[in-house]
TORMAR-800311 format. One record per atom (N, C-alpha, C, O): y, x, z; residue in one letter. Coordinates in steps of 0.001 Angstrom, whole numbers, plus 524288, in hexadecimal, padded with zeros to 5 digits. Layout:
BEGIN
YXZA;...
This chain:
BEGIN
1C99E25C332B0ABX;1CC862580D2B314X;1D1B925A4B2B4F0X;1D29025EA92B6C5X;1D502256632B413X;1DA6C25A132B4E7X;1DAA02597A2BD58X;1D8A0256FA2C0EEX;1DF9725EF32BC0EX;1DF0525D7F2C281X;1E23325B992C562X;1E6B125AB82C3E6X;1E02A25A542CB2BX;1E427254FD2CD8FX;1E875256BB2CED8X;1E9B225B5F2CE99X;1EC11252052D0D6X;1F1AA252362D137X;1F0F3252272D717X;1EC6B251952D897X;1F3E32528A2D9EFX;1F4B7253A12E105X;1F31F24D642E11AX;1EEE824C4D2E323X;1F6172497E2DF1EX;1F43B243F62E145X;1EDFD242032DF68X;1EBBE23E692E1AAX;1EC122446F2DBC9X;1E569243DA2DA1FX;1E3622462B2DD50X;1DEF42444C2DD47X;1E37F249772E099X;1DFA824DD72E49BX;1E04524A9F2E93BX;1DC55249542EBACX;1E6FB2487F2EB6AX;1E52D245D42F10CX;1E2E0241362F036X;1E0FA23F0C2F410X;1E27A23E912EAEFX;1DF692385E2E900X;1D7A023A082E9D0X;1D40D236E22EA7AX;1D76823EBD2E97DX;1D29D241282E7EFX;1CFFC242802ECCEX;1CC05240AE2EED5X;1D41C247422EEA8X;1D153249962F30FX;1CDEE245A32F6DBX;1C933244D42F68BX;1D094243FF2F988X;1CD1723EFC2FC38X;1C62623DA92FACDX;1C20023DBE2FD3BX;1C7EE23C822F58EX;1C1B623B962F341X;1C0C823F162F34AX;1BD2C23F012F677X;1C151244642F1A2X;1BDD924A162F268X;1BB6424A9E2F72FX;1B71C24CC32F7A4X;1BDC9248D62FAADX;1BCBF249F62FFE0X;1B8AA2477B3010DX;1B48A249CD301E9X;1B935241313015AX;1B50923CC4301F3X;1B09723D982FDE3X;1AC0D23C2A2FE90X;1B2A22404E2F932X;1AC99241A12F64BX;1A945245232F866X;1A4A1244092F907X;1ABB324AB12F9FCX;1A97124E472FC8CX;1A5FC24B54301E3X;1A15924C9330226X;1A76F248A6304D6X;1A5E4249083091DX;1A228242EC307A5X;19FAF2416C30B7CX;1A1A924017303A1X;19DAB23D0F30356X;19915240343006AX;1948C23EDB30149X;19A5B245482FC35X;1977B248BE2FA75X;193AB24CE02FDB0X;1901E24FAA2FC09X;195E424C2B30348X;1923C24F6030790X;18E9524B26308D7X;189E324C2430890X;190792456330A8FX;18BCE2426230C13X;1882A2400A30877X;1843A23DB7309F3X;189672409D303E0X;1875023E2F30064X;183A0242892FF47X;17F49240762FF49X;1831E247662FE58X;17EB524B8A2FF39X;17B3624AF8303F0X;1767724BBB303EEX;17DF12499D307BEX;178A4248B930BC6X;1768D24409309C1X;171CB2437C30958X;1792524134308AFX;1770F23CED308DEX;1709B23B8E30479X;16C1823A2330558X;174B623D762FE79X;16FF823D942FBD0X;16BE02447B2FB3FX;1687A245FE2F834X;16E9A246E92FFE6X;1694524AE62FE73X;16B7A24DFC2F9A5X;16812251322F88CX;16FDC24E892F610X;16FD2251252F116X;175FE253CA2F1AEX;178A9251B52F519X;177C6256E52EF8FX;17C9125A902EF0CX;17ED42550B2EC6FX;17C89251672EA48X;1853A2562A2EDBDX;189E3252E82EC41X;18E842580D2EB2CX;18FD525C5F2ECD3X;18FD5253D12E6F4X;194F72568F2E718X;19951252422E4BFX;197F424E2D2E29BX;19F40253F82E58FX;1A421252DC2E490X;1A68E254212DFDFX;1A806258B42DFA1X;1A77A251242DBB4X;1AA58252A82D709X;1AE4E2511E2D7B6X;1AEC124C982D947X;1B3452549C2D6B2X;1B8752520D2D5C3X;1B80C2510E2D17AX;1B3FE251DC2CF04X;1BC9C24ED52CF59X;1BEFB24C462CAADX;1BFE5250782C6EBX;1C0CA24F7E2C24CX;1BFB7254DD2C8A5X;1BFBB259BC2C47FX;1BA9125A4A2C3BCX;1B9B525E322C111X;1B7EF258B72C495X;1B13E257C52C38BX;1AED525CC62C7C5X;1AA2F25D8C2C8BBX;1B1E525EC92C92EX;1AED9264442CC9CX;1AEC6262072D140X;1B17D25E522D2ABX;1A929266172D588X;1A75A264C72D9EAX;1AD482630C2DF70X;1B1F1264362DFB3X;1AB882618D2E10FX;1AF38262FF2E51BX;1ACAC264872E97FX;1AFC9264D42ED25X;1A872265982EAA9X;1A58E267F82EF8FX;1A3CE26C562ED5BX;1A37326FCF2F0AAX;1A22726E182E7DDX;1A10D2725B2E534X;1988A270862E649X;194C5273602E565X;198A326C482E7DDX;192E826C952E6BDX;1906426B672E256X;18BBB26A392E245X;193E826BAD2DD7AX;1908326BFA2D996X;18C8826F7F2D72CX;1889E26E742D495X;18EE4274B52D8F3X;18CAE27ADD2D83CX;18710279292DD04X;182A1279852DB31X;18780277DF2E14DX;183432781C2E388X;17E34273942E249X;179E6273C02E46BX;17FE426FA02DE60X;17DE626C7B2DF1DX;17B4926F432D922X;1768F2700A2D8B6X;17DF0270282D61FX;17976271CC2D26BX;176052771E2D2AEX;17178277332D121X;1797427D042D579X;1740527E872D8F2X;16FB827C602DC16X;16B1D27DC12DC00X;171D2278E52DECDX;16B90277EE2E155X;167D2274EE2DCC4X;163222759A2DD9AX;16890272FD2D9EAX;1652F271312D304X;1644B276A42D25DX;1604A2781D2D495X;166B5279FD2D015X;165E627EDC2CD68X;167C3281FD2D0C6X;16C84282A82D07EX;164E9284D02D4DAX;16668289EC2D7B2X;167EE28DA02D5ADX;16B51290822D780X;1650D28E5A2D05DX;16576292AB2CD14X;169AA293C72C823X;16AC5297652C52AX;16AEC28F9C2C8EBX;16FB128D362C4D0X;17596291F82C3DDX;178F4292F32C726X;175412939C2BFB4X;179822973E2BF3CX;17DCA293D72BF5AX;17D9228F112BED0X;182B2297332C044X;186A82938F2C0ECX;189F6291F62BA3DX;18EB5291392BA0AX;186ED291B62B601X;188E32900D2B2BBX;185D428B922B35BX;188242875A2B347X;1811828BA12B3F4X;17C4D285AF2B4B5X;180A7282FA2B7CCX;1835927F462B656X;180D5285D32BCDAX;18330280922C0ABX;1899927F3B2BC25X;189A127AF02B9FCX;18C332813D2BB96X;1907427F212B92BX;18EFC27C842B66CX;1922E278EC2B667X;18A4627B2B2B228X;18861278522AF3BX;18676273862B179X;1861726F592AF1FX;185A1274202B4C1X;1838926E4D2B824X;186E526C4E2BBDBX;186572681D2BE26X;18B322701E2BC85X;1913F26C852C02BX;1949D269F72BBBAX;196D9265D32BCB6X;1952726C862B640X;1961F269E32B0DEX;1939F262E42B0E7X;1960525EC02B06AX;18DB3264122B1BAX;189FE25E672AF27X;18E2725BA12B597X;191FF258C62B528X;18C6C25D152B98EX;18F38259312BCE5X;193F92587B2BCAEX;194F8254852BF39X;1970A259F92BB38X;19D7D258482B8E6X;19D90255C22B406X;1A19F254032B221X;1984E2556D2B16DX;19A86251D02AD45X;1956A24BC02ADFBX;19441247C82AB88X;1940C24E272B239X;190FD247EB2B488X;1976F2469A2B870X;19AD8244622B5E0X;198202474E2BB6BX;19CB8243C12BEE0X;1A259243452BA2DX;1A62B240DC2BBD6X;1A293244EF2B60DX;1A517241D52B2B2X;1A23C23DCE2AFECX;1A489239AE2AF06X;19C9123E882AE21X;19B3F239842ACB4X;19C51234912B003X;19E3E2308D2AE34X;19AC2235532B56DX;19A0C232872B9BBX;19FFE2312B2BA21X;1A17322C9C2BA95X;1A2F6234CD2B9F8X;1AA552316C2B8BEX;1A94F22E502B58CX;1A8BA229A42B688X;1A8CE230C92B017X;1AA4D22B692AB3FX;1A661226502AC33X;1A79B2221D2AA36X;1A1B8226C62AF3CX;19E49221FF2B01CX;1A08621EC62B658X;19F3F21A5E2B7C9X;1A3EB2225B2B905X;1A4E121DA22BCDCX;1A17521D552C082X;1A2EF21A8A2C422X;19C3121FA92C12AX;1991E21F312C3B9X;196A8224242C4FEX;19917228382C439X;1910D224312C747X;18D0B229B92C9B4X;18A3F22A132C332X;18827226FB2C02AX;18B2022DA72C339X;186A8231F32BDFCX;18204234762C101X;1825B237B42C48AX;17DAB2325D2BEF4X;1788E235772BFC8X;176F8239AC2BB36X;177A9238702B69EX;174FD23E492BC75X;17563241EA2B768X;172A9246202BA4EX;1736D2477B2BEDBX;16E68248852B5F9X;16B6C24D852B829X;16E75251992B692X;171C3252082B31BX;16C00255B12BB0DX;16F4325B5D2B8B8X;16B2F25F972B4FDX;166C525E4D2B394X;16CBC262D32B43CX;16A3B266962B0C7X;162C82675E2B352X;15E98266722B125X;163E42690E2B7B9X;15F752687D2B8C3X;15C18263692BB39X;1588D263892BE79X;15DB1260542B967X;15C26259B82B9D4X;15A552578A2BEBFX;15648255442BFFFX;1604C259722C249X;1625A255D92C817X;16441252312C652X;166CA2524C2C23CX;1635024D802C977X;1660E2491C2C6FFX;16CC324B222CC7EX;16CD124DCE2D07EX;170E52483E2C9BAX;175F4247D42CBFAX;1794E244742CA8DX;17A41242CD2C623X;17B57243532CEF4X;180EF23E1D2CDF6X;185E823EE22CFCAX;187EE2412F2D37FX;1870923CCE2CCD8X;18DC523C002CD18X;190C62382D2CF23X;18E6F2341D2CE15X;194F9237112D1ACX;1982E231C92D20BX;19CEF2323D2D2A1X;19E262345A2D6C6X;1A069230F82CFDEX;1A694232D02CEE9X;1A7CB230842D5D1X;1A4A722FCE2D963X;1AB26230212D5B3X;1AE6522D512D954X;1B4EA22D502D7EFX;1B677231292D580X;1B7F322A222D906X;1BDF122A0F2D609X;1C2C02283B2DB9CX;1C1D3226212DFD6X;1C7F222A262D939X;1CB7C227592DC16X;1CF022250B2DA86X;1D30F226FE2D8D2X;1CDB121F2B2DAF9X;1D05B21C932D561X;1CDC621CCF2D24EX;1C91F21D332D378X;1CF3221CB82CCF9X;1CD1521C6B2C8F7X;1CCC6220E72C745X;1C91B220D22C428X;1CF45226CF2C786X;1CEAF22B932C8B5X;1C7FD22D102C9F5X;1C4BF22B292CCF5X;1C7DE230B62C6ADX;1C11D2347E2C896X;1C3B02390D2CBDAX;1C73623C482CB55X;1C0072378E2CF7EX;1C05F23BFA2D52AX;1BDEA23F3E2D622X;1BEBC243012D904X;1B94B23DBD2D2E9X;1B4EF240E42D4F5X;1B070240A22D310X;1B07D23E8E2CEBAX;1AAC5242652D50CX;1A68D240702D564X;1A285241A72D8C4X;1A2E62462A2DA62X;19EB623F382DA75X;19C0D240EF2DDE9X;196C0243CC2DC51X;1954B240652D940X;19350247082DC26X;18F242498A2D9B5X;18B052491D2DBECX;18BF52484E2E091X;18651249392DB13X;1827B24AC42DE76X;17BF524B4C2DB8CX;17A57249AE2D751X;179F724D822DEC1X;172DA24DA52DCAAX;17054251D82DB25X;16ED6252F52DF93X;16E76255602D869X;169C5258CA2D947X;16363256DB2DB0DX;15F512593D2DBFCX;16548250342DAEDX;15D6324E492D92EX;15B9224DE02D576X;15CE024BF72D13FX;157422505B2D768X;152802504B2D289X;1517324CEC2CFF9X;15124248BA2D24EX;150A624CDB2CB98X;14F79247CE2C6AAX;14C56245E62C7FAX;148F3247DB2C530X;149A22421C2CB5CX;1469323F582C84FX;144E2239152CBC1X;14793238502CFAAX;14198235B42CABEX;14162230812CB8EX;1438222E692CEAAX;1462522A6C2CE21X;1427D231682D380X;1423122FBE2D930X;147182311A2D9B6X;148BD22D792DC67X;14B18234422D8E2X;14F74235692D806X;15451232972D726X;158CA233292D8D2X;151F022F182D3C2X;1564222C402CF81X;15A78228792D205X;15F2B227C92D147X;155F3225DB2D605X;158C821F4C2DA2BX;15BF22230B2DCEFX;1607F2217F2DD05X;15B3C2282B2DFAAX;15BCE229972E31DX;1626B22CDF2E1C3X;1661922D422E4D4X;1621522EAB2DC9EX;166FD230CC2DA6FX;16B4822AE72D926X;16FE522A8A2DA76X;168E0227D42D6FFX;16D8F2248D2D53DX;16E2F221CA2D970X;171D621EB22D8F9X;16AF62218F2DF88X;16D1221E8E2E3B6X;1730A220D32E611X;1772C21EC12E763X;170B3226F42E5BDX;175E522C432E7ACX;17A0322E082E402X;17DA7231212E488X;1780722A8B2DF44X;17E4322A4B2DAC7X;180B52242F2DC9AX;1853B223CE2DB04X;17F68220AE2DEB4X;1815D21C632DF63X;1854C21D432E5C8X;1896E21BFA2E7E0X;1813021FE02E680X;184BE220872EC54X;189FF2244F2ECDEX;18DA6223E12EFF8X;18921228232E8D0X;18CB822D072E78EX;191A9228542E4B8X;19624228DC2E661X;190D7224C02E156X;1940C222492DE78X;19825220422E1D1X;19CE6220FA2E1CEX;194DA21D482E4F9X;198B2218CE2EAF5X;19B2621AD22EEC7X;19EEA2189F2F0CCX;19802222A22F172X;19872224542F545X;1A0D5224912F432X;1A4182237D2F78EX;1A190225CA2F037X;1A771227F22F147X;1AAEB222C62F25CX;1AEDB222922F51CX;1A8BE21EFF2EFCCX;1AD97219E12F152X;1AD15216562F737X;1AE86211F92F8A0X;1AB042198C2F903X;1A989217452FF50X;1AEB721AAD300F6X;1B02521AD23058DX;
C-alpha cells in the first residue's frame, strides 16, 4: 500500500486512536485478544505476534509470519466485502475481521478471536463480529 501524505495521517490518526482504545474494551469485553490494522494491513498495537503465540506457543517465527500473512489477507477480504470476515486459522481458531473507513477511504480494520471451533461457539463469534462491525461508527 503506498504511503500516506501528511494530510492522510491527520484524516487517519484520530481513528487510530479511537480504534486502539475501543480495541482495549472490546478485549475485556469479549474475553479474546484484539488487535488494530492500519490500512497498510500491519498491526498497530503489534498484537498480532501475541495473538498467534498464545494459539501456538511453540510457533517459530516463520509459522507466526505465516499466520500474520493469513490475517492480512482475511482484513483485505473483509475490505473488498465491506463487511466482518469470519475465517479459521492454521490451527483451526475461528477469527474476525471488520474494516472500518474514513469516507470512502479504508482505514483500517479491526481483528479479533483465538476461539475454539466448535458449535457452541459459532452464535457467540458472529454476535462479537457484529459488534466489532458497528463498534467503530459509534
Amino acid at each position: 500500500m503506498s504511503k500516506l501524505n501528511i494530510i492522510q495521517r491527520r484524516e487517519l490518526e484520530p481513528l487510530m486512536v479511537r480504534a486502539a482504545w475501543l480495541v482495549k474494551h472490546y478485549e475485556k469485553a469479549s474475553g479474546c485478544m484484539a488487535s488494530v490494522i492500519g490500512a497498510d494491513l500491519y498491526s498497530q498495537n503489534d498484537n498480532l505476534n501475541s495473538i498467534c503465540r498464545r494459539c501456538n506457543p511453540d510457533a517459530s517465527s516463520s509459522t507466526v509470519k505465516k499466520c500474520v500473512n493469513l490475517h492480512q489477507e482475511a482484513v483485505e477480504k473483509a475490505r473488498k466485502l465491506g463487511g466482518s470476515y469470519i475465517y479459521l486459522c492454521f490451527k483451526g481458531f475461528i477469527f474476525w475481521t471488520s474494516p472500518f473507513y474514513s469516507g470512502e477511504r479504508f482505514a483500517g480494520a479491526l481483528l479479533s478471536g483465538g476461539v475454539e471451533n466448535s458449535k457452541e461457539n459459532n452464535e457467540r463469534v458472529k454476535a462479537l463480529a457484529q459488534i466489532m462491525l458497528y463498534a467503530p461508527r459509534k
